[in-house]
C-alpha positions as CSV (number, residue, x, y, z in Angstrom):
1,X,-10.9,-42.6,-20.5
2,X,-10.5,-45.9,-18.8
3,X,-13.0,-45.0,-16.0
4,X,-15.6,-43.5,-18.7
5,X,-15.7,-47.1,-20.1
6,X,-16.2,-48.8,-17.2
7,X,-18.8,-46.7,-16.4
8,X,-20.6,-47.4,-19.5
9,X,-19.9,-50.8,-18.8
10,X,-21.3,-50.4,-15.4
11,X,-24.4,-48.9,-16.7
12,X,-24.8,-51.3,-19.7
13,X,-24.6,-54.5,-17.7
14,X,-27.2,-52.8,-15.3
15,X,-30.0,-52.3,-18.1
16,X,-29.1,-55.6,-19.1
17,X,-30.5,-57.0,-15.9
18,X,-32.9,-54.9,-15.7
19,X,-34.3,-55.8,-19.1
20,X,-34.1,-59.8,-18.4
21,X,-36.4,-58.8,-15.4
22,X,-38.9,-57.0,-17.1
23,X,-38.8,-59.7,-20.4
24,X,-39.1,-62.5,-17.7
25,X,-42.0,-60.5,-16.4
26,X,-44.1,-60.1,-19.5
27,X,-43.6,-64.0,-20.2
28,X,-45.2,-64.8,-17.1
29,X,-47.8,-62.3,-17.8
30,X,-48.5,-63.5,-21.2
31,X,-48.6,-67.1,-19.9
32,X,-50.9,-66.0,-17.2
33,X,-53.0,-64.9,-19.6
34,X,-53.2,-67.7,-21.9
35,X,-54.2,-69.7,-19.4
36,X,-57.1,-67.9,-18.7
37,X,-58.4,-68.1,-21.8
38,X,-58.0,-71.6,-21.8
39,X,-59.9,-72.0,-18.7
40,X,-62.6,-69.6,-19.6
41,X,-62.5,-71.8,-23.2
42,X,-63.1,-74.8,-21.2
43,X,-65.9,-73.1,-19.1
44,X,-67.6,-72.1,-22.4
45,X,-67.4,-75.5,-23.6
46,X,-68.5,-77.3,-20.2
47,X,-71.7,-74.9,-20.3
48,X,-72.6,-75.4,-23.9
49,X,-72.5,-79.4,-23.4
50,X,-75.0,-78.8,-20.5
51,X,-77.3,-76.4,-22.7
52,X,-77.1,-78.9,-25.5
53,X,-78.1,-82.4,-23.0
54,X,-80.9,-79.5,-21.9
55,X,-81.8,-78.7,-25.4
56,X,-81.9,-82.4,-26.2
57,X,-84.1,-83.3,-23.0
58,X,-86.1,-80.3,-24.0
59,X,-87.1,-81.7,-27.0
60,X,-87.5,-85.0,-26.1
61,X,-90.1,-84.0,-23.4
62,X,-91.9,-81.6,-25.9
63,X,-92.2,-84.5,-28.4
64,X,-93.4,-86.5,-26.0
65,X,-95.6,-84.3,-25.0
66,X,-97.4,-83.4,-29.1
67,X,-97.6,-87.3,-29.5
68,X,-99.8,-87.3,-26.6
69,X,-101.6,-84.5,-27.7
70,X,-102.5,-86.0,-30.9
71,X,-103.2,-89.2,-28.9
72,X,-106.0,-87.3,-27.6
73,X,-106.9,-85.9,-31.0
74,X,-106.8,-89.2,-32.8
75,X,-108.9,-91.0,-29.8
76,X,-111.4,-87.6,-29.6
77,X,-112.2,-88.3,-33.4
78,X,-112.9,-91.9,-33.8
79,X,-109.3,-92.5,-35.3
80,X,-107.8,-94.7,-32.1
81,X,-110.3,-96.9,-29.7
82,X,-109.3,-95.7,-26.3
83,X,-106.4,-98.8,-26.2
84,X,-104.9,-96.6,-29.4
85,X,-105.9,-99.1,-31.5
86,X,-106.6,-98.0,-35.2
87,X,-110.2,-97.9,-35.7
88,X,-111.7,-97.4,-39.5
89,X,-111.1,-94.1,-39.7
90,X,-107.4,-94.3,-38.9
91,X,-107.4,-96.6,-41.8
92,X,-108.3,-94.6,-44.2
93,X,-106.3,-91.6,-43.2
94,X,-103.4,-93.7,-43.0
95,X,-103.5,-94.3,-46.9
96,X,-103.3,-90.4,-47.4
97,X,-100.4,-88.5,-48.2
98,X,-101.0,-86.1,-50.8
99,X,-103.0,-84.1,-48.3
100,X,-104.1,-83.8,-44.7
101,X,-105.2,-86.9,-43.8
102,X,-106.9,-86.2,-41.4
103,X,-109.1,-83.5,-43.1
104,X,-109.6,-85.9,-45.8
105,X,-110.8,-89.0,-44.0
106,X,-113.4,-87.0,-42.0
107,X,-114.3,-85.8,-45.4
108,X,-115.0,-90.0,-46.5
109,X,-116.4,-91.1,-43.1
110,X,-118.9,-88.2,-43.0
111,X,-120.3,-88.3,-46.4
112,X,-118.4,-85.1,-48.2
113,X,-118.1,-86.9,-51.1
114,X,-121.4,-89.1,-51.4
115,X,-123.7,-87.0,-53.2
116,X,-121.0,-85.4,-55.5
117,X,-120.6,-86.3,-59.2
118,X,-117.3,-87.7,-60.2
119,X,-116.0,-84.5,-61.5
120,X,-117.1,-82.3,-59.0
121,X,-115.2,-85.4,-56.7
122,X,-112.3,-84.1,-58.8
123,X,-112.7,-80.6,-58.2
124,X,-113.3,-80.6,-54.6
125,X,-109.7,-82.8,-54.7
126,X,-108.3,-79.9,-56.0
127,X,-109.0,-77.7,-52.7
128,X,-107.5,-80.5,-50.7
129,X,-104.2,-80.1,-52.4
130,X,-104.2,-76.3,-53.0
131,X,-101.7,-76.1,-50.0
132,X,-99.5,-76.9,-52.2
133,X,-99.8,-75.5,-55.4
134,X,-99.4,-71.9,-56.7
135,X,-102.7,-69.5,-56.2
136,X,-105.2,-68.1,-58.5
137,X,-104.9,-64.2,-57.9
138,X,-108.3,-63.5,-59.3
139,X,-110.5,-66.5,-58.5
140,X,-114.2,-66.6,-59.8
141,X,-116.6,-67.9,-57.4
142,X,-117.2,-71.6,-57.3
143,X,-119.5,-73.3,-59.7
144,X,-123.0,-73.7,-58.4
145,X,-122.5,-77.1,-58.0
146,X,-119.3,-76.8,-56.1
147,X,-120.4,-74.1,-53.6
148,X,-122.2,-76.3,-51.1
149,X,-119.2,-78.7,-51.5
150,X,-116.9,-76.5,-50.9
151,X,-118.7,-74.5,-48.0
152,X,-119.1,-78.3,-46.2
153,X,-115.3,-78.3,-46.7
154,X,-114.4,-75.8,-45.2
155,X,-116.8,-75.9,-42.2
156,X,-115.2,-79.8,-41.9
157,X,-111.5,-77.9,-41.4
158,X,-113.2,-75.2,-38.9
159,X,-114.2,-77.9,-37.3
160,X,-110.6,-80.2,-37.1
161,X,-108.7,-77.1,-36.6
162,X,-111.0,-76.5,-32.9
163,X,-110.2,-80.0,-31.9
164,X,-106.8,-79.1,-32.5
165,X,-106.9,-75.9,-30.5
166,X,-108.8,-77.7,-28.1
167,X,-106.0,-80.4,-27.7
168,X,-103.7,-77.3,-27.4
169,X,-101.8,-78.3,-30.5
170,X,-100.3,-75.3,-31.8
171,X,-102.9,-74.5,-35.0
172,X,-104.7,-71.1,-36.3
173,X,-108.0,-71.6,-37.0
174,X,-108.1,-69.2,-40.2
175,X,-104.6,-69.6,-41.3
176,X,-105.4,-73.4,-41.1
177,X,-108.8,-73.5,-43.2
178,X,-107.5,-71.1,-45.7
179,X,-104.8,-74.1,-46.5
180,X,-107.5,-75.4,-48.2
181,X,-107.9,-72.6,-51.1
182,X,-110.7,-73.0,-53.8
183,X,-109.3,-71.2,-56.3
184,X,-108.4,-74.1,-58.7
185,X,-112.3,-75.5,-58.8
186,X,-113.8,-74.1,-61.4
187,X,-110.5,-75.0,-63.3
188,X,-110.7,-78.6,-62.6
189,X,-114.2,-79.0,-62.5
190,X,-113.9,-78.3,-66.3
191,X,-111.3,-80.0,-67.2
192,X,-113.2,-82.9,-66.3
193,X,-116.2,-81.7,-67.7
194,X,-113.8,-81.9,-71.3
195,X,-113.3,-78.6,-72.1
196,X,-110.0,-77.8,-73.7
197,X,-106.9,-77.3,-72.4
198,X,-106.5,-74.1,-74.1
199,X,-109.9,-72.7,-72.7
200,X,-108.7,-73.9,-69.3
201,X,-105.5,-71.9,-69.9
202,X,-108.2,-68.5,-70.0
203,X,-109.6,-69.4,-67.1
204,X,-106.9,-68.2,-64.5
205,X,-103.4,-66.2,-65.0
206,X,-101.8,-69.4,-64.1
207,X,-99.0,-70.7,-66.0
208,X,-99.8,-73.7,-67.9
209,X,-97.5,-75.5,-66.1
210,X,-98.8,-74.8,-63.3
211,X,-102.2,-76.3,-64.6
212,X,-100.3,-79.3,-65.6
213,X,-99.2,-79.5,-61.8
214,X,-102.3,-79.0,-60.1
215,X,-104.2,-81.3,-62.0
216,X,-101.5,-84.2,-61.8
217,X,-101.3,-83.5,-57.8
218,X,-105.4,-84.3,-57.9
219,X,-104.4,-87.2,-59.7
220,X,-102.3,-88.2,-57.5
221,X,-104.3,-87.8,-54.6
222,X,-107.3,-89.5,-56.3
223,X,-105.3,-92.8,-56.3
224,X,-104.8,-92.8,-52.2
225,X,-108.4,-91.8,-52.2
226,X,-109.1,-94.9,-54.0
227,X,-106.9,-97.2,-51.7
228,X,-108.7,-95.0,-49.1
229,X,-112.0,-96.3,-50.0
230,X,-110.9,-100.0,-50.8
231,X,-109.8,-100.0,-46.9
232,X,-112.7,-99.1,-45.4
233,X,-114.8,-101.3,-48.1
234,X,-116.5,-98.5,-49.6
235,X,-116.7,-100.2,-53.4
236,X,-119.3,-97.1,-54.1
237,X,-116.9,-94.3,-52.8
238,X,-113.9,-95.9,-54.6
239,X,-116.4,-96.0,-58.5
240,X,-116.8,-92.8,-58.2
241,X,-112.7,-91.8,-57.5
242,X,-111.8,-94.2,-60.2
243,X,-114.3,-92.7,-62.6
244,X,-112.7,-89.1,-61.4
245,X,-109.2,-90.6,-62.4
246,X,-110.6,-91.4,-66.2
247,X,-111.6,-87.4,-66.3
248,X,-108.6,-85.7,-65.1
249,X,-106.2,-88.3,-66.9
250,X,-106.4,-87.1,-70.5
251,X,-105.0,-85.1,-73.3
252,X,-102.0,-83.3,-72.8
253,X,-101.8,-83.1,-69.2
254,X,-100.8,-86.5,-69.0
255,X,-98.8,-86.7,-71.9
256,X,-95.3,-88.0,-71.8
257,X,-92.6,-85.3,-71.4
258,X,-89.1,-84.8,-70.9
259,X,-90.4,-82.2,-68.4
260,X,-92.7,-84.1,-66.7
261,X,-92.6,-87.8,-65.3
262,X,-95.1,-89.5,-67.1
């Protein structure tokens, strides 16, 4: 019986030192592979801060790049004299912000508004802001006395968009003109013409809210269209846009609201 327990002995403190052998093992092992993952952490981390100084040159070189683009645009179109200083053009588009400015000061400079009456003025606003504003689904064709208007328009922002292209600024030609929608015309045009707001309402399945919108973004443009003028010393252009603002600002549109800033 004495020699069976020393053989169990035997045997146990045998596995014993077996087992601290293999546990040592696997510690080693785990460590090992900790530390891999920290390096390959470390390499992760080393190569994302070099894409992200990339990245950031990247941009930088690409900025660079567009402002010299639209340099060349600017100079091409009378904005910028060829020392990039601002030339009368470039002040008037730099009082515009309710719209392309650019778009809108070749508009002034070449006459788009000369001939127009104050409220088709108005109206022909209203394509320059469309951009922004919710559509007409069903637009009616322009009113005979906005077609040519708005068919001079849009060959004006043909026109700007090829310069673009041309610059290789990154512009499509057609999504680019049909920024400049004319489906709230005919709405405007007759509001300043006096109709009521309620017969306005008929005119399109906008929201009257929506109206309300359009018509106080026209507004709003109207007044940099009047600073516009006053800056290039146009007292005839800037007449007719303040006679535009006395048609458009009237009746409930402008009407104080808790809604709408007044």
């Amino acid at each position: 019986r004495a020699e069976l327990v020393d053989i169990v002995h035997s045997n146990g403190t045998a596995s014993a030192e077996v087992g601290g052998e293999n546990g040592c093992k696997s510690q080693d092992d785990a460590l090992e592979e900790r530390l891999a993952k920290l390096a390959k952490k470390r390499e992760l981390e080393r190569q994302s801060e070099e894409l992200r100084v990339s990245e950031n040159e990247l941009k930088t070189n690409e900025f660079g790049e567009q402002m010299g683009r639209m340099q060349r645009v600017l100079r091409r179109l009378g904005y910028l004299d060829q020392d990039n200083v601002v030339q009368l053009k470039g002040r008037a588009a730099a009082e515009i912000d309710a719209s392309d400015e650019l778009l809108v000061a070749e508009l002034i400079l070449s006459g788009g508004f000369n001939e127009l009456t104050p409220a088709a003025a108005v109206a022909l606003c209203s394509c320059l802001v469309s951009g922004d504003m919710e559509k007409v689904k069903r637009a009616a064709a322009p009113h005979p006395d906005l077609q040519q208007p708005f068919a001079d328009l849009q060959a004006k922002a043909l026109e700007l968009a090829r310069v673009y292209v041309d610059a290789r600024i990154d512009v499509d030609e057609t999504v680019y003109v049909q920024r400049f929608d004319g489906g709230l015309m005919n709405i405007v045009y007759a509001w300043c013409e006096g109709k009521p707001f309620a017969e306005v309402c008929e005119m399109c399945d906008l929201f009257e809210g929506s109206i309300i919108r359009a018509l106080r973004r026209v507004n709003e443009l109207l007044d940099e269209l009047k600073t516009a003028a006053k800056a290039i010393g146009n007292d005839e252009l800037f007449d007719k846009f303040n006679q535009g603002c006395t048609l458009i600002r009237r009746d409930i549109v402008f009407a104080a609201s808790l809604y709408v800033e007044s």
